[in-house]
N, C-alpha and C positions, 0 to 999 in steps of 0.2 A: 244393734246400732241405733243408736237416739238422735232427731233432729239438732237437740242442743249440740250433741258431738260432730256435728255434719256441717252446720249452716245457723253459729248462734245469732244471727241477725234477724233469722227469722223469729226464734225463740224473745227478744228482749225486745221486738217491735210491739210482742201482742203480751208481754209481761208474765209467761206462762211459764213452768216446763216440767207439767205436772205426770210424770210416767208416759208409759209408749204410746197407751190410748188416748189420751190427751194429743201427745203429741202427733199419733196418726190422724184425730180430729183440728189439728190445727194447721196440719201441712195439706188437708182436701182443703181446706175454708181459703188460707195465703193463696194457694199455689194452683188449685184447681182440680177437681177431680178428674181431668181427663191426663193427665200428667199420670196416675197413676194407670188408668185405662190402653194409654199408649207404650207403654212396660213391655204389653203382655202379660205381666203378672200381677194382677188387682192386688195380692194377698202378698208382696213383698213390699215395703217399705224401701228397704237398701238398695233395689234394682231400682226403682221410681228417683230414688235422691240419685243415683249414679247416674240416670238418663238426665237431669234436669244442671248439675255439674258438668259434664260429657263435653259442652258448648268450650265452655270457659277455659278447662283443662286440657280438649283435647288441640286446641291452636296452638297451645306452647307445649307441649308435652309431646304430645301424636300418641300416649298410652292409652290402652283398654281401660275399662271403667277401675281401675285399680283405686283406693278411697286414697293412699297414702299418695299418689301421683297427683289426683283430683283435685284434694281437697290443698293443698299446699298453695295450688292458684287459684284454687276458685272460694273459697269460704270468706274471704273477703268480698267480693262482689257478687256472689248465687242468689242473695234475698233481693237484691236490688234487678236483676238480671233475669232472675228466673222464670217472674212471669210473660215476659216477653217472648223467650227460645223455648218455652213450654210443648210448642205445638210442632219445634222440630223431631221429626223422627228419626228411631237413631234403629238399626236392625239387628239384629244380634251377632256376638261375635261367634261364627262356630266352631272356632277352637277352646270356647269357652264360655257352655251353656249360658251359664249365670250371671258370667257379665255382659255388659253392653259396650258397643263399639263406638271410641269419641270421635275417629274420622272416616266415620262412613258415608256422608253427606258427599253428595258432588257438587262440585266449584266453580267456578268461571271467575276470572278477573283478568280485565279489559280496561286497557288504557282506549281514553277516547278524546275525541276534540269537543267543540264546544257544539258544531252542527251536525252530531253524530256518527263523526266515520272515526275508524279504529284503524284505518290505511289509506292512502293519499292515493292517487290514480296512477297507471303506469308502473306498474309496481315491475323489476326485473333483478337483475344480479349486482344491478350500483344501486338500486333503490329498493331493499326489501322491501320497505314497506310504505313503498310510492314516494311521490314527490309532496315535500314536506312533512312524511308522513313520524319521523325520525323526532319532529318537534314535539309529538302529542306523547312520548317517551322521556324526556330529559328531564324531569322529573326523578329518574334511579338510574341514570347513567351518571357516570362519575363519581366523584366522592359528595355524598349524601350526607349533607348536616343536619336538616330540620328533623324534627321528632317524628312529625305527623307523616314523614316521606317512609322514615327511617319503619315505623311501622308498616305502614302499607306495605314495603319492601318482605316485610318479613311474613307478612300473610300471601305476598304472592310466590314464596320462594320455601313455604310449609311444604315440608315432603308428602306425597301421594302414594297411593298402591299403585295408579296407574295414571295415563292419558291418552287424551283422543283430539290427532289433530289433524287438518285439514293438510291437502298437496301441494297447496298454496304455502303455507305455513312452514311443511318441511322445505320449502328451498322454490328454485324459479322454472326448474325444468319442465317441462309440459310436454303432453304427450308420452310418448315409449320412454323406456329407460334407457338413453343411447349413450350415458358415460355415468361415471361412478361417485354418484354425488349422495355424499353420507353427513347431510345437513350443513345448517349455519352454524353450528356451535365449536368446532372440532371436535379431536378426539375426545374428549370428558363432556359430554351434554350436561347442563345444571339439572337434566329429570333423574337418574340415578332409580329407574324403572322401567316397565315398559310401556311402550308408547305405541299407538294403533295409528296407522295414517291414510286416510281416505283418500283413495284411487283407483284408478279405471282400469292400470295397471300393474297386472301380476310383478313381483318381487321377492326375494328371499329375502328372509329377515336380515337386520345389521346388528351386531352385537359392539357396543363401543365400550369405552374403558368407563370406570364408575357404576356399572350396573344398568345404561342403559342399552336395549332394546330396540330397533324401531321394526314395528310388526306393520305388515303393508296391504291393510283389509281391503277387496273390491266388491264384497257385498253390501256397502253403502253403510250410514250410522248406524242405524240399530244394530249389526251383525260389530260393528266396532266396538259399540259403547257395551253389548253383550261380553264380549270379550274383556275387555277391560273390567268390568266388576269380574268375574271371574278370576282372574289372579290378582287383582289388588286385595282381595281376602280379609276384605273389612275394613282396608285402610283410605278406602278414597278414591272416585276417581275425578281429575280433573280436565273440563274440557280445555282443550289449550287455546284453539283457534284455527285460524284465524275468524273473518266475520260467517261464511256460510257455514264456516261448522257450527260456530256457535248458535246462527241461527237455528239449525236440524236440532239443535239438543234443544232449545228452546220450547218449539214446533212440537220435538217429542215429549216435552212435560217431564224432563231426567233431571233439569238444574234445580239442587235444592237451595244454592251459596251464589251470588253473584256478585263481584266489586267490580267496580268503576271508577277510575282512575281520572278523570277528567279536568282536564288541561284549556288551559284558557288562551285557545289555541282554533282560530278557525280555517278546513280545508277545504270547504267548498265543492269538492267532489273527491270520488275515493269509492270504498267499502264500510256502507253504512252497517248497523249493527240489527237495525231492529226491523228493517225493511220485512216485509211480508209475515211478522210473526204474531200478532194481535197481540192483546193487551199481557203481558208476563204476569202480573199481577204482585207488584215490587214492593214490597214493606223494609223503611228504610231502620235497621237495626244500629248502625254506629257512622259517626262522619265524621274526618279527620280533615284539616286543608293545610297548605302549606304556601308561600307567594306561589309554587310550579305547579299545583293542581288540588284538588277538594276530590277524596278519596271516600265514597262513601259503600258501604258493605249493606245488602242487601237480603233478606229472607226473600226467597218464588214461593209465593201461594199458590195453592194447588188445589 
């Protein structure tokens, strides 16, 4: 497999495309040699172009480094794109030494207001998600015309291997389990996987129609988020929410994807997002806006 067959933009920027050698010297010089470093395998060329692809393909796709999946969305923008998601790591797939896996990154995407909180205060069973909190959302409730809405939508609604969400999040009940509350969504949840949900208390799992799960972990995140890469099998896992979960994935250095949905929309008090987590370390990768909110997509440095 040849650069020129891969990614010809890289090829006609530098006027070259003089055989493999050539062209492995000109894809360290574009592209970086740590690109090939971060493979795992210095000495493959195909597995380095498939890590550095993986980004682009695997958001519309959800396929393993497959070239014919990949290259279909991504040879169009790879040269322009590359060096930027270079430094994302992607871990292998291991149902499939050789290749590499395009949604193995973890996620977060949070709608927020403008003074930071991601849920209004008082949050109960008329207010999931507190008082006003309903607003920093209407952005992808209803019927969604704007482009830039209409994408965000689709990055936050990309299928996962799994998630991880907070007590809060699954519903208002507090405390014991003392009736039979199997989420906000009904029977068909939009996760279509399983779901880990942080709690004090013990629960049998829910199995609902679609494929989703809700698994009811009380050894706190890390014993969650363990679980969840665990069956999602190379596909992803996403934190779902609400703010202290998201904070704990933070906190633990798991978030490799974070968007932010942000609405121009102030609540004044609520469930802030970034309260006690120090600096994330946010490298802004793409920004979308719409009149309802400025949607911008994030790399965590790490």
């Amino acid at each position: 497999m040849t650069i020129n067959g891969i990614a010809p933009g890289l090829i006609r920027s530098h006027g070259t495309s003089q055989g493999v050698h050539d062209e492995m010297n000109l894809f360290k010089t574009s592209i970086g040699v740590q690109a090939i470093k971060r493979t795992g395998q210095p000495e493959d060329l195909t597995g380095a172009l498939s890590y550095l692809v993986s980004d682009e393909a695997g958001f519309f796709t959800g396929q393993t480094g497959s070239w014919t999946a990949a290259t279909s969305r991504a040879s169009a923008t790879c040269s322009r794109r590359a060096a930027r998601i270079v430094g994302w790591r992607r871990p292998m797939n291991p149902r499939r030494p050789r290749s590499l896996c395009c949604m193995t990154q973890t996620t977060c995407h949070m709608s927020i207001s403008l003074d930071g909180f991601v849920a209004g205060a008082d949050q109960d069973r008329e207010h999931p998600l507190g008082v006003g909190g309903m607003d920093v959302h209407q952005w992808h409730l209803g019927d969604i015309t704007d482009s830039a809405d209409v994408a965000a939508r689709d990055w936050l609604m990309r299928p996962r291997g799994a998630y991880v969400m907070g007590r809060n999040m699954f519903g208002p009940i507090r405390g014991g389990w003392d009736e039979d509350w199997r989420g906000w969504w009904g029977d068909e949840p939009p996760y279509h996987a399983p779901v880990f949900v942080l709690t004090h208390h013990a629960r049998d799992p829910i199995e609902m129609a679609g494929g989703t799960t809700f698994h009811f972990v009380t050894d706190g995140f890390d014993a969650a988020f363990e679980q969840a890469t665990a069956v999602a099998e190379g596909r992803g896992v996403d934190i779902a929410g609400g703010a202290s979960t998201v904070r704990q994935a933070l906190s633990a250095g798991v978030i490799d994807e974070l968007v932010l949905d942000i609405a121009p929309v102030l609540l004044g008090t609520g469930e802030r997002l970034f309260d006690d987590v120090g600096d994330p370390r946010l490298v802004p990768v793409e920004v979308l806006h719409s009149p309802h909110a400025t949607h911008i997509r994030y790399r965590v440095e790490r």
